[in-house]
C-alpha positions as CSV (number, residue, x, y, z in Angstrom):
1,X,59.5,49.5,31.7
2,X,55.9,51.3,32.3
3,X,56.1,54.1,34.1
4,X,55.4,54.1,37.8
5,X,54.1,56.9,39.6
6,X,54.4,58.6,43.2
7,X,50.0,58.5,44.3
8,X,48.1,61.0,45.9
9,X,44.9,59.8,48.2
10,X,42.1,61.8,48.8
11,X,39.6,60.0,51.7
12,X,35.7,60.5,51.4
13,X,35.5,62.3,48.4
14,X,31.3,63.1,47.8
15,X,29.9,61.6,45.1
16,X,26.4,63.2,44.6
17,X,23.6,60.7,42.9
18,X,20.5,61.8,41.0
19,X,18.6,61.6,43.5
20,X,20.5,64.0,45.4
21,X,22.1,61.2,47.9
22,X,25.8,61.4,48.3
23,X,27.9,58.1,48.0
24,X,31.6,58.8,49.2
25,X,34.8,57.4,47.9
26,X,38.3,57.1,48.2
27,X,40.3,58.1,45.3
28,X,44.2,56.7,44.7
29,X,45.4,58.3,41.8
30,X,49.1,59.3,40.4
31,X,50.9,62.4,41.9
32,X,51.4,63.8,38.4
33,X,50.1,66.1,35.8
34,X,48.0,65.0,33.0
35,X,45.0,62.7,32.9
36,X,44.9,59.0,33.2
37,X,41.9,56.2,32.7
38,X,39.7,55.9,35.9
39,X,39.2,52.4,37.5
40,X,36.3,51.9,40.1
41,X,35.4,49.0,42.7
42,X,31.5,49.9,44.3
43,X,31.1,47.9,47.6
44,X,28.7,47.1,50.4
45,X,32.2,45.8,52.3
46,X,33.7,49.1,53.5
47,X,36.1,50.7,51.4
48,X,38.0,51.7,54.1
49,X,38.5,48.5,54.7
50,X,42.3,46.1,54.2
51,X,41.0,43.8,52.1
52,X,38.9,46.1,50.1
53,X,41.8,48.4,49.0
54,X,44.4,45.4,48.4
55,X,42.0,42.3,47.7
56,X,40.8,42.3,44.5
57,X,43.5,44.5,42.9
58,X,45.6,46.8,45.2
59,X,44.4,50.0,44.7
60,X,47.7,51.4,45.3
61,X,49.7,49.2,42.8
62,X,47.1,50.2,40.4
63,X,47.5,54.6,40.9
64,X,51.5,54.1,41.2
65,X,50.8,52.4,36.9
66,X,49.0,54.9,35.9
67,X,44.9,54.8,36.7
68,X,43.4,56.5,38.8
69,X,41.6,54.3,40.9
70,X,38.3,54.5,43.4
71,X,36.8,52.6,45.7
72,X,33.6,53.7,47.0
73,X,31.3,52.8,49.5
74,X,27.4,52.0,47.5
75,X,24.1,53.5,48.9
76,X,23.4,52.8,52.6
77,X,26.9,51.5,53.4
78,X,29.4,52.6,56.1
79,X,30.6,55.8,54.7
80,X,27.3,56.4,52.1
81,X,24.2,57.7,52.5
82,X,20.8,56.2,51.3
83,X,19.4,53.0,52.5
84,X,21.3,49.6,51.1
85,X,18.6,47.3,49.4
86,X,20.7,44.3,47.5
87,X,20.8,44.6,43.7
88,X,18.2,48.0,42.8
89,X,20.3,50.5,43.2
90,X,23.4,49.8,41.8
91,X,22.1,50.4,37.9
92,X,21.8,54.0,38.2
93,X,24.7,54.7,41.1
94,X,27.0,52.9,38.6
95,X,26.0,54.6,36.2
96,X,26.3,58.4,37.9
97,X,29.6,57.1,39.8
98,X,31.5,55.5,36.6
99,X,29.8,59.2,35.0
100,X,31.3,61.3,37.9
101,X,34.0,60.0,37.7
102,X,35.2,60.3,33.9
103,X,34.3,63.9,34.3
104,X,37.1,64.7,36.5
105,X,39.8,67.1,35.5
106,X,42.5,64.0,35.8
107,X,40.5,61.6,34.6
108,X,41.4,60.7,30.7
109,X,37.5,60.0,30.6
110,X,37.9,56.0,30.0
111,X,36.5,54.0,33.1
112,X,37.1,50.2,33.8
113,X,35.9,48.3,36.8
114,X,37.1,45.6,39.0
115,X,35.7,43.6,42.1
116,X,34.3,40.0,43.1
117,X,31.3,39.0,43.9
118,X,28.3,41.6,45.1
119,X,31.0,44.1,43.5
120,X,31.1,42.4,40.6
121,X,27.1,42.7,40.3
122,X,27.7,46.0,40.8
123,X,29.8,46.0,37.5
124,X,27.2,44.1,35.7
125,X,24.4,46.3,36.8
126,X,25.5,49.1,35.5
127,X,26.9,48.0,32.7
128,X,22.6,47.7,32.5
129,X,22.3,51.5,32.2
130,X,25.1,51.7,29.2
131,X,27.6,54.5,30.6
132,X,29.0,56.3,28.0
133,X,32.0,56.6,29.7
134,X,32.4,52.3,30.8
135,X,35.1,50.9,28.4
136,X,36.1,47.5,29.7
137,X,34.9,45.2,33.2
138,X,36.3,42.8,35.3
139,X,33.8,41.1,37.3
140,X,35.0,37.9,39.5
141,X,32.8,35.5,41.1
142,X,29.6,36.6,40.8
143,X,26.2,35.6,39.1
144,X,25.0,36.4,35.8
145,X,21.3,36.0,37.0
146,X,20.3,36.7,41.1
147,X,17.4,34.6,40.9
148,X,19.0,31.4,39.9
149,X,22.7,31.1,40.6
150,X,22.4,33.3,43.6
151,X,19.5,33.5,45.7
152,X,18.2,30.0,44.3
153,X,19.5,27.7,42.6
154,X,17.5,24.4,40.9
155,X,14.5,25.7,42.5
156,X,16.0,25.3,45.9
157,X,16.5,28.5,48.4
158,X,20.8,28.5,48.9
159,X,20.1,28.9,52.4
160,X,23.4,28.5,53.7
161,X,24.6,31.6,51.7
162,X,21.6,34.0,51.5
163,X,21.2,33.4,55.7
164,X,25.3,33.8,56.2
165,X,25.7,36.8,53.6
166,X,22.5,38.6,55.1
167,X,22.8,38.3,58.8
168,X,27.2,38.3,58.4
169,X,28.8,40.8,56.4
170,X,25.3,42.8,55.6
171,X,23.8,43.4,58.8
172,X,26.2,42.8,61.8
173,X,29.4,44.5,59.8
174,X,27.6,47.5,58.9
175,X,25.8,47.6,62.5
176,X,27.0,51.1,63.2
177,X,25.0,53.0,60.1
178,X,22.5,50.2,60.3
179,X,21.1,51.0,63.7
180,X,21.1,54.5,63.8
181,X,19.2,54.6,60.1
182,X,17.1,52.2,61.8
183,X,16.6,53.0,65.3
184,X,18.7,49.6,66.6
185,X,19.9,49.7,70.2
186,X,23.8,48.5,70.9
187,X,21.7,45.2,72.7
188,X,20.1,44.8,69.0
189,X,23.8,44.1,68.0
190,X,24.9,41.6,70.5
191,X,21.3,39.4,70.0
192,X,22.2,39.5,66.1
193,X,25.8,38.5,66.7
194,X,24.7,35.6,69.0
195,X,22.6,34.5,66.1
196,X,25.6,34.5,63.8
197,X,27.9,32.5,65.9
198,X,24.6,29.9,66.2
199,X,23.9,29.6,62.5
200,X,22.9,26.1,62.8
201,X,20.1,27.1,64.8
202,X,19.0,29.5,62.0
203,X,19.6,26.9,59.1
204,X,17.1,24.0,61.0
205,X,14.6,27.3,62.3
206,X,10.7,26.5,60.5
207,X,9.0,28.1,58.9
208,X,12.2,29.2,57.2
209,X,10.3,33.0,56.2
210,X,10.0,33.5,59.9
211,X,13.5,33.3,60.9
212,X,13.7,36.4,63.1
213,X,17.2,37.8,63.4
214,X,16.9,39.6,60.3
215,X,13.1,41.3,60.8
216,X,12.6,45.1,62.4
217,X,14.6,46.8,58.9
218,X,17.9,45.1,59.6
219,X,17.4,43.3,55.9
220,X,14.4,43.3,54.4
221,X,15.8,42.0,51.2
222,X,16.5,38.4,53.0
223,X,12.4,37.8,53.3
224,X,11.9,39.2,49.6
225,X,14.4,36.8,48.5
226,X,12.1,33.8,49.8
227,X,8.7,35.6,49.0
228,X,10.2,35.1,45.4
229,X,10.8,31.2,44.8
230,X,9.8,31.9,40.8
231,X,11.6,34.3,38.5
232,X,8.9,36.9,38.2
233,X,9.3,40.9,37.6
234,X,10.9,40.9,40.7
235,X,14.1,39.2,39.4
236,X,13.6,40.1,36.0
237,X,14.8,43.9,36.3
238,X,17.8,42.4,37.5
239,X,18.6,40.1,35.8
240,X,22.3,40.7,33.6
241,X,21.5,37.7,31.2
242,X,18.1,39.6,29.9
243,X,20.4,42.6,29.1
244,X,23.1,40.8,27.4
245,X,22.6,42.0,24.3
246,X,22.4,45.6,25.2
247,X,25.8,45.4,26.8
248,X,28.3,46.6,25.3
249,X,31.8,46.9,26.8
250,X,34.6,43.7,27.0
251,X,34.8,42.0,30.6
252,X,37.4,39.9,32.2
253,X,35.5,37.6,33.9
254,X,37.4,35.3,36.6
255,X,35.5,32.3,38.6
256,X,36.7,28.9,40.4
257,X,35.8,25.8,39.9
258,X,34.2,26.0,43.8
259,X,33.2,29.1,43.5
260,X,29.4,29.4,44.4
261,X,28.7,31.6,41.2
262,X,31.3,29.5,39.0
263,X,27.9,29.5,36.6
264,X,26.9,32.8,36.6
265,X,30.6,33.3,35.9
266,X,30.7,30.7,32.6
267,X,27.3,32.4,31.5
268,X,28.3,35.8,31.2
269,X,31.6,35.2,29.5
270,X,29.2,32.4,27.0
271,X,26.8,34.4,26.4
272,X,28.4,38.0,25.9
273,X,30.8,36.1,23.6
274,X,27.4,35.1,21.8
275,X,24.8,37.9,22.6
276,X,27.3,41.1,23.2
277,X,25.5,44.0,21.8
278,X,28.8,45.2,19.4
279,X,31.6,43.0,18.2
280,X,34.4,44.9,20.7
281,X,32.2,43.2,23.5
282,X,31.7,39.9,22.1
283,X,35.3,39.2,20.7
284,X,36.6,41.3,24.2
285,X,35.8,38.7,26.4
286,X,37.7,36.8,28.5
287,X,37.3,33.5,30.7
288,X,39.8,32.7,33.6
289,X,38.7,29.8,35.9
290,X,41.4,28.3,38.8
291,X,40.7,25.4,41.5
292,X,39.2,28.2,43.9
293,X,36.9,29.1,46.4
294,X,34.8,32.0,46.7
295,X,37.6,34.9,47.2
296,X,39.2,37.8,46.1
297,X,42.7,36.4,46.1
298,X,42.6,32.7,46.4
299,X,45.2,30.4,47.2
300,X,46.6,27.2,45.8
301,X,44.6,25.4,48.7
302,X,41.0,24.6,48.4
303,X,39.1,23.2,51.2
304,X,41.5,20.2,52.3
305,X,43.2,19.8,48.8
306,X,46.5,21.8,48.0
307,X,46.4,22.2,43.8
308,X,49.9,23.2,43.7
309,X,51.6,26.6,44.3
310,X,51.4,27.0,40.8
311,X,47.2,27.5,41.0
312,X,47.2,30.2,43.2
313,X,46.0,33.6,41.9
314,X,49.1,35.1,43.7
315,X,52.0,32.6,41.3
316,X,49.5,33.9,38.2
317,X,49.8,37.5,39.2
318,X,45.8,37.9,38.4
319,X,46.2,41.3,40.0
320,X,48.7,41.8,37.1
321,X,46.7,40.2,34.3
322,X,44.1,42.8,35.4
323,X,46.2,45.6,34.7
324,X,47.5,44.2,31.6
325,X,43.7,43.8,30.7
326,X,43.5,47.6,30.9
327,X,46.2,48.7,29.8
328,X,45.1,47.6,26.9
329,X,41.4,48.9,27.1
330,X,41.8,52.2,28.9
331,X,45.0,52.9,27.7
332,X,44.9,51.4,24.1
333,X,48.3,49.2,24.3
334,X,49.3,46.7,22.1
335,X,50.7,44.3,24.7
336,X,49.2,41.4,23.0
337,X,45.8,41.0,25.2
338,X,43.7,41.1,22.0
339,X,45.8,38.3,20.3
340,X,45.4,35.7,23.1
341,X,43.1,32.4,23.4
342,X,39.7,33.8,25.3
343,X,40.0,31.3,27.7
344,X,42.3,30.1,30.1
345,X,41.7,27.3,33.3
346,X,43.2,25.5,35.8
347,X,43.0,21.2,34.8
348,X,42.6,19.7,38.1
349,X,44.4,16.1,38.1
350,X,47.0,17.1,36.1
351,X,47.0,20.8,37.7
352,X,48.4,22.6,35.1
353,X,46.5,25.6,33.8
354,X,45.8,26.0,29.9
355,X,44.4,28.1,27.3
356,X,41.6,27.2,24.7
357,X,39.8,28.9,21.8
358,X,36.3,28.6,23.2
359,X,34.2,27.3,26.2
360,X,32.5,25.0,26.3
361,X,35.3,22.9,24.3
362,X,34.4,21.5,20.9
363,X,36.5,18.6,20.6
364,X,34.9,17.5,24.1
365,X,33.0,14.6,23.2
366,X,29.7,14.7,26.0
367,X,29.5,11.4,27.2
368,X,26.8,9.8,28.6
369,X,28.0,7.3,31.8
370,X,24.8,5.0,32.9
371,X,23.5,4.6,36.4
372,X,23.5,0.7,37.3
373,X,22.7,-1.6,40.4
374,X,20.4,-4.5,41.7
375,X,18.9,-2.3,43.6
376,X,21.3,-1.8,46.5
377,X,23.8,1.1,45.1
378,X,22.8,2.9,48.8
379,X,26.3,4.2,50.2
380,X,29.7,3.3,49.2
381,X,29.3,-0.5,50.7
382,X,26.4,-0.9,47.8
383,X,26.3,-2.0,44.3
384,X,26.0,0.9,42.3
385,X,28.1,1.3,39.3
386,X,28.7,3.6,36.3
387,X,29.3,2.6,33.0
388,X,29.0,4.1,28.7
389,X,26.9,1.1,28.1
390,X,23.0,1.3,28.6
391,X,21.5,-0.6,31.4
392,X,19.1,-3.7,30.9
393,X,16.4,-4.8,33.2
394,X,17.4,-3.6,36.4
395,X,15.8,-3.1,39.8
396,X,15.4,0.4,41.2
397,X,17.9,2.1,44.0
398,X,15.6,2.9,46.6
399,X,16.2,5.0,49.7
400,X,14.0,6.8,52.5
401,X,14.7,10.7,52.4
402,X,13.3,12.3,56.2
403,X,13.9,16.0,56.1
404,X,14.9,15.9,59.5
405,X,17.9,14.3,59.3
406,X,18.9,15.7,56.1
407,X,22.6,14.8,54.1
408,X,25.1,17.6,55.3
409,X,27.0,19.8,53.5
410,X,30.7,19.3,53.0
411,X,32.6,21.7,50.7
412,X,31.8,23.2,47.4
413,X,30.9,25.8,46.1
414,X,30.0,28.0,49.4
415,X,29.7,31.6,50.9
416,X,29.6,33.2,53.3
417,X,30.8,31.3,57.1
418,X,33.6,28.7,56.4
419,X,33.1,28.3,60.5
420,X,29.7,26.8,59.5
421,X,30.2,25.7,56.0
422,X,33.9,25.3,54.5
423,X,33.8,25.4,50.7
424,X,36.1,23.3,48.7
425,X,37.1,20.2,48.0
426,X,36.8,17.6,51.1
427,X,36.7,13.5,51.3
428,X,32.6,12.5,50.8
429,X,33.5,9.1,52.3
430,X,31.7,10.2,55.4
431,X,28.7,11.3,53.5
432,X,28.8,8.5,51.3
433,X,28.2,5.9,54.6
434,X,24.4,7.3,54.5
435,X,21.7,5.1,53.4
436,X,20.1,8.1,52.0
437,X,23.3,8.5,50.2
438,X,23.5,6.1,46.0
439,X,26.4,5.7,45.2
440,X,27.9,4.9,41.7
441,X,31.5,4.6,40.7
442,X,33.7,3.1,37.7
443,X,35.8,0.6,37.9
444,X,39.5,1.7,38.4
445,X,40.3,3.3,34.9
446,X,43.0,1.8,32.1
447,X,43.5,5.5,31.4
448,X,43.5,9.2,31.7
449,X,40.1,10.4,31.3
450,X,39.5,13.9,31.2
451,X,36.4,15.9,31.7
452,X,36.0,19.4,30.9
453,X,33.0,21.4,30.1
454,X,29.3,21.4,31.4
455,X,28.2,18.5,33.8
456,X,24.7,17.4,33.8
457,X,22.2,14.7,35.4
458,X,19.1,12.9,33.7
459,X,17.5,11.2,36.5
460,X,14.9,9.2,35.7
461,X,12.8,8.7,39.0
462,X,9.6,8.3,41.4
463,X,8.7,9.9,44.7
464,X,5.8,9.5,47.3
465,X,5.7,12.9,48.1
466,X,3.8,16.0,46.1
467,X,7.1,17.9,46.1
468,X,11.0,16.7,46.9
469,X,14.2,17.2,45.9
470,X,17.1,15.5,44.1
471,X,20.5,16.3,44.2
472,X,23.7,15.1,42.6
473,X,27.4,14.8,42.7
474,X,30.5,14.6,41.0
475,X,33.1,12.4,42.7
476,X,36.8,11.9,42.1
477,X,37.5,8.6,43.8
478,X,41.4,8.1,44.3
479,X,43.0,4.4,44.7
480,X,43.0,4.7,48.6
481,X,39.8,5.9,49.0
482,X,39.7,9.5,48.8
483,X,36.8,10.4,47.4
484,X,37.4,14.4,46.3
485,X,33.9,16.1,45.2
486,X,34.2,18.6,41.6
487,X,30.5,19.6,41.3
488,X,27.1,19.6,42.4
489,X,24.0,20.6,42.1
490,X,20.2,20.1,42.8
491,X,16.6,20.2,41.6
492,X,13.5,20.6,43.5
493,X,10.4,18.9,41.9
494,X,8.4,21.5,41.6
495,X,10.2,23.6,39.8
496,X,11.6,20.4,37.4
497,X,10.7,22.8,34.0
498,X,13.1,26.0,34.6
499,X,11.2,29.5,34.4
500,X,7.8,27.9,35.0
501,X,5.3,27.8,37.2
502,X,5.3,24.9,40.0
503,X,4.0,21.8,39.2
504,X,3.1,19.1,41.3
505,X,4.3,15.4,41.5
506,X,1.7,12.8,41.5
507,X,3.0,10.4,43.6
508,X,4.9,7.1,42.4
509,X,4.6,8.3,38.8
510,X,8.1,8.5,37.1
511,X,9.4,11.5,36.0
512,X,12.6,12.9,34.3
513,X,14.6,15.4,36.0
514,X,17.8,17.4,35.1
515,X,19.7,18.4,37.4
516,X,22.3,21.0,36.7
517,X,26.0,20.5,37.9
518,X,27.6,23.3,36.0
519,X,30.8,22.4,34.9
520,X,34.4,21.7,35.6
521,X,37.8,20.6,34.1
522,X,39.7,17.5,35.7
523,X,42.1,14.8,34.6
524,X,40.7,11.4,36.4
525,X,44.0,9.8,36.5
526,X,44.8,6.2,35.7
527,X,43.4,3.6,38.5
528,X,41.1,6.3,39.8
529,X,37.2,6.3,39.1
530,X,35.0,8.5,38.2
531,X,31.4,8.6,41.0
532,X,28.4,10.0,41.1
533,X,26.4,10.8,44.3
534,X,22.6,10.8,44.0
535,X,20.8,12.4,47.2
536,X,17.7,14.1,48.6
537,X,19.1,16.8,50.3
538,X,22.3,19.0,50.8
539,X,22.0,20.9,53.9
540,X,22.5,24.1,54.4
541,X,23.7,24.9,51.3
542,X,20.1,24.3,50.3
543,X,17.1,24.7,52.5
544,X,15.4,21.7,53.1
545,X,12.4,20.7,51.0
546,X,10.1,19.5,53.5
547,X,8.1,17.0,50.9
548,X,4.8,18.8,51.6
549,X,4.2,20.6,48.5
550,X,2.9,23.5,50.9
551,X,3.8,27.2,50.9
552,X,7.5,27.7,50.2
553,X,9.9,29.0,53.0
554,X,6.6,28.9,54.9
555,X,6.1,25.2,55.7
556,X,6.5,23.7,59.3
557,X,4.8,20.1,58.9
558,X,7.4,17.2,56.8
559,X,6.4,14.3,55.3
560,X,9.5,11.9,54.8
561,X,9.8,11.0,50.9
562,X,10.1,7.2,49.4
563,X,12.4,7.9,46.7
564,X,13.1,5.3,43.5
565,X,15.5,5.8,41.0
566,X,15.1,4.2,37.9
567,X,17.9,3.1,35.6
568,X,16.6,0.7,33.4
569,X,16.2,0.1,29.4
570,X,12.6,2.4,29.2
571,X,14.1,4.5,32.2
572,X,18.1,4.8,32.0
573,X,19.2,7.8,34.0
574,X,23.2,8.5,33.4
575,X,25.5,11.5,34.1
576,X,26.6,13.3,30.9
577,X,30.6,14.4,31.2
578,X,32.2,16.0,28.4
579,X,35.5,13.9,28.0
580,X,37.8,15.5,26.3
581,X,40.5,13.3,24.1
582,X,44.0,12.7,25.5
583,X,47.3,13.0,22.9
């Protein structure tokens, strides 16, 4: 049996930067003699804080096996000096914090790091700068670009996150060094809170760059965010997949399947396994994807669907396998970490988790399933259907998209106000009553079909409007109806060619979009089919495109959109799953 020690704490310990600001930490290390392997978690969330000492990993559990463990507060946070702008500072703090603390007396001089989410874009960033010291990483759900996958995503501002995130947990939680570094009266706080608990208010408020709960200082970031709809410099500096190659530690990197960064997640394990600047960080990554939502220790139960006890982080001991992960990097055990399949995730459906060799799978054949109707496939009353075989001559689906009564949200991949927006898995029978709303399912199925790997829509289609968006949705349709979503995703017209400037539509000329759905891994079972939602709109995850083509986040006039989508022999739009072959 490892060794357990007896821990020692030490609260607000200054960490000086090189700019002269002092970040503070707490440090949780073993009441012994010696030197052990540091581990550090960098957060805006208050390290003082329950769930920021025991979420992730228990800082405590990990001191008492040998690592001595901080958690610090980054610049302009509760505890930490500076002012907090998201994403800019985190290179070089993580760099002189993973620096300071391998230079300590008990410190062994090997760092890892651990946290979800904004802390595990702290990981990332610094892993930018290169720290000598920075062996191995375990980032969970988090982004591997903040342009798209977090701030935007298909061209489309994710609203309901950035607006949540900003005016939530950054501003209001963080109120008390907030308003005295800005000047903020204890009035200030109760008008922003009032705003919180009316979010819907702030989601519908036009032009959405004017929203004002979040002017005066309180975060500046949340109106850069919008004033950068294009990946420019502005995103670029940040960006972890343009420094992939220079990276060059292992990571652990862990993600759910309605996680909103389950992406960013896939991308950096994919591409450091591709692009990792040495062979130790290629071959040293890892992939581990369950049915969950956006959290640092998520449960078997996502949104309204209960995977199993099995699924939940808590029966896998991920707290565990992260300490396992280091013992082998930090501490250079050979407990069989190096030896196992890179991958492992959760199969929904049959809801059992399994190992692979690689990801995306290569015995996944990627299948395209065809978009059919006469015309009529609006809602789950209509006549839309999916099949493998390639449509003839067939009408268009039509529908009538008005930006004022946009489709709502229900589950997913969200963050950050489950009062306002649950993430998850939920029934889209109510959504799929809209007009506004195609609809296309198989017939019942003969067999187990199983789809794992990247999801992705070709979408052949017209529009009256300049600019507009489409959107699209994986279903899971059981016998009785229960219609349980997997993945979704958008594109907004103007921004139909990624990492280019906007371009216009001309109106009622057919174009082909492609609209990202990510990925995910789930058995449809026998006598269930497999649906596809097409839409307009997906509010609040997603701001609402207004159809104008004018200024974006600064438009307040709408045009309502004429939408036609094509699935025909010239013009045959179709999902592409990657079904994977059953034994």
């Amino acid at each position: 049996m490892a060794t357990q020690y007896s821990i020692k704490v030490d609260f607000n310990v200054p960490v000086t930067m090189r700019d002269g600001v002092t970040l503070y930490a707490d440090v949780f290390r073993p009441d012994a003699a010696g030197q052990f392997p540091g581990l550090i978690t960098r957060t805006p969330y208050d390290k003082g804080a329950q769930a920021n000492r025991v979420g992730t990993l228990d800082a405590i559990r990990a001191a008492t096996n040998g690592f001595a463990t901080v958690v610090q507060d980054v610049r302009g946070r509760f505890a930490s000096e500076g002012d907090f702008y998201t994403f800019v500072n985190e290179i070089n703090d993580g760099y002189d914090s993973i620096e300071w603390l391998a230079d300590q007396p008990w410190c062994t001089g090997k760092v890892g790091t651990y946290g979800i989410s904004y802390v595990g874009a702290t990981q990332w960033l610094a892993a930018k700068s290169n720290p000598p010291s920075l062996t191995a990483m375990a980032p969970g759900f988090t982004a591997s670009d903040y342009h798209e996958g977090w701030a935007w995503q298909g061209g489309a501002f994710e609203l309901g996150f950035n607006l949540s995130w900003a005016i939530g947990a950054l501003s209001s939680a963080n109120w008390a060094k907030l308003s005295k570094d800005i000047g903020k009266n204890p009035s200030d706080l109760e008008a922003l809170i009032t705003a919180k608990d009316s979010l819907a208010g702030g989601f519908s408020h036009l032009p959405v760059k004017d929203m004002p709960h979040l002017k005066d200082g309180i975060a500046p970031y949340y109106y850069d965010w919008l004033a950068h709809p294009e990946y420019d410099d502005y995103w670029k500096a940040l960006c972890i997949e343009e420094s992939h190659s220079d990276i060059t530690v292992p990571a652990l990197n862990v993600g759910g399947w309605y996680d909103i960064f389950m992406g960013g997640s896939i991308r950096n394990f994919t591409q450091m396994r591709k692009n990792g600047a040495t062979e130790q960080a290629r071959n040293g990554q890892r992939l581990v994807i369950g049915p969950w939502i956006h959290n640092g220790t998520p449960l078997n139960v996502s949104g309204n669907v209960n995977f199993g006890t099995r699924s939940s982080s808590l029966a896998v001991d991920l707290q565990g396998m992260y300490l396992r992960y280091y013992d082998h990097w930090l501490k250079g055990e050979d407990n069989g970490v190096a030896d196992e399949k890179p991958v492992r995730i959760f199969v929904m459906g049959d809801n059992q988790w399994r190992f692979e060799d690689e990801w995306p799978l290569r015995r996944a054949d990627e299948t395209r399933f065809y978009l059919h109707s006469k015309g009529r496939a609006n809602s789950l009353n209509g006549d839309g259907s999916l099949s493998q075989e390639m449509p003839g001559n067939e009408p268009p689906d039509i529908y009538h998209y008005n930006p004022l009564y946009p489709v709502p949200t229900s589950g997913g991949g969200l963050c950050c106000d489950p009062g306002f927006m649950a993430p998850g898995a939920f029934d889209q029978r109510p959504i799929e009553e809209r007009q506004d709303v195609l609809v296309y399912s198989t017939p019942p199925l003969e067999r187990d079909v199983e789809v794992t790997g990247p999801v992705s829509v070709t979408l052949f289609a017209t529009s009256s409007a300049l600019d507009t968006d489409f959107t699209a949705k994986l279903v899971d349709v059981e016998p009785n109806g229960y219609a349980r979503n997997l993945t979704d995703g958008i594109v907004r017209a103007r921004y139909r060619h990624p990492r280019q400037p906007a371009a216009f539509l001309t109106p009622g000329e057919v174009y082909e979009f492609r609209i990202d759905l990510w990925a995910t891994s789930n058995v449809f079972k026998k006598g269930h089919r497999i649906r596809l939602d097409v839409s307009s709109s997906n509010f609040p995850r997603f701001d609402r495109n207004l159809n104008t083509g004018g200024p974006i986040g600064g438009e307040t006039d709408f045009v309502s959109a004429l939408q036609n989508v094509l699935h025909s022999g010239e013009h045959a739009s179709y999902v592409t799953l990657p079904v994977v072959p059953r034994e």
